[in-house]
C-alpha positions in Angstrom: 0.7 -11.7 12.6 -1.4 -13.9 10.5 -4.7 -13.5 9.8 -7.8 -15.4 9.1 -10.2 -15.0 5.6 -13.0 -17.4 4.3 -11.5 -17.3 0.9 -9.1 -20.3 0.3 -7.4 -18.0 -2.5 -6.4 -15.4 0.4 -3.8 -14.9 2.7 -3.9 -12.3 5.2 -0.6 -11.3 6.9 -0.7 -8.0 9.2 2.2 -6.3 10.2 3.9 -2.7 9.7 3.9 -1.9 5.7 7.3 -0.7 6.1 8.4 -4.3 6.7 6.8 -5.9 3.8 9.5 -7.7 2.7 10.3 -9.4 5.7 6.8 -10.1 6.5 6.6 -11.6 2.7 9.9 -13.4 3.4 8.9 -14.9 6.9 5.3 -16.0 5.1 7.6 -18.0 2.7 5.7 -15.7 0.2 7.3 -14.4 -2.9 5.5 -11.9 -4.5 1.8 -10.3 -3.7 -1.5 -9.3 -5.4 -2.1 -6.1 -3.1 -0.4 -4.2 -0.7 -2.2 -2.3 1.6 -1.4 0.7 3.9 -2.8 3.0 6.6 0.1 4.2 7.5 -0.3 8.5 7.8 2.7 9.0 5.1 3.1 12.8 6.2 4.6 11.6 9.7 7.6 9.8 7.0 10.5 11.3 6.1 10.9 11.7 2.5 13.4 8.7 2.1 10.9 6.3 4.2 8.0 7.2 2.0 10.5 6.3 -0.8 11.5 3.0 0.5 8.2 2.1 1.3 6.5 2.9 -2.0 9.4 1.2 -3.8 9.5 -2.1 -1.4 5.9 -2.4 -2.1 6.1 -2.1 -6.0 9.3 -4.8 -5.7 7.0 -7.1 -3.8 3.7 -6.8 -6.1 3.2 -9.4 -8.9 2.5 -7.7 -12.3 -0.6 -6.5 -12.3 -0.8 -6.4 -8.6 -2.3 -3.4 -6.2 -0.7 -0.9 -3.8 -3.8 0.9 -2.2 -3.1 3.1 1.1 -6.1 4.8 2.7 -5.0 8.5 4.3 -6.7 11.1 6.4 -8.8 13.7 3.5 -7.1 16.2 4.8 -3.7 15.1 4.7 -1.8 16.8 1.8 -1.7 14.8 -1.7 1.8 15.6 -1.9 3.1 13.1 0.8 1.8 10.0 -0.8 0.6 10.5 -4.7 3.8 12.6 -6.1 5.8 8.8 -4.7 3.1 6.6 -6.4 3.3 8.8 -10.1 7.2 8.4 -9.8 7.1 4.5 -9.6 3.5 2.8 -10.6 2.1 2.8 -14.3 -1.2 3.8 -12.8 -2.6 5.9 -9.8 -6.2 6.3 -9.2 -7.2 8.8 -5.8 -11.0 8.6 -4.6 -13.0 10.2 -1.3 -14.9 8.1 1.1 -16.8 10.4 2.4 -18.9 8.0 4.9 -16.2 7.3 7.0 -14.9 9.3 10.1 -12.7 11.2 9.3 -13.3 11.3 5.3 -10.8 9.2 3.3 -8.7 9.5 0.5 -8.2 6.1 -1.1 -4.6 5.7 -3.2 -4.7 2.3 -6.2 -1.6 2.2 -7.8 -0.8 -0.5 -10.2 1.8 -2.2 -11.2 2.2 -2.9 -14.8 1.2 -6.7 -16.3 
């Protein structure tokens, strides 16, 4: 599904992260600035939290984002010990307004 932004320089294109090369492919888009997840990664199995962290990193331009937004009390392990392994740079933050309380996840791919 396709979405709709204001900024000419945007593309929005929903869809399950898990599929992100398909949904690139089907876009006729190549490679990506960011890639972002919701997905709860402590509901994946090991090898799906894998794939999915590597598909993204395949799919990002150098330079380009990986940021996934999990429940603050979901354990680190299920999502940062994956981003270390594959992206040059992992940043973690709380936002604590929100309902539950979020921990954000940037990775970055190097330029």
């Amino acid at each position: 599904m396709k979405g709709t932004v204001s900024d000419p320089r945007a593309t929005l294109v929903q869809g399950d992260v898990r599929d992100v090369r398909r949904i690139l492919s089907e876009a006729g888009v190549s490679r990506a600035d960011a890639v972002i997840s919701g997905i709860p990664f402590s509901y994946l199995k090991r090898h799906e939290r894998e794939k999915l962290v590597e598909d993204s990193y395949e799919v990002l331009s150098p330079g380009g984002r990986f940021l996934a937004y999990q429940g603050f009390y979901q354990l680190d392990r299920f999502l940062y010990k994956h981003l270390t392994e594959r992206f040059q740079t992992v940043k973690t933050s709380i936002e604590p307004v929100a309902l539950p309380p979020l921990r954000i996840y940037e990775a970055t791919k190097a330029r």
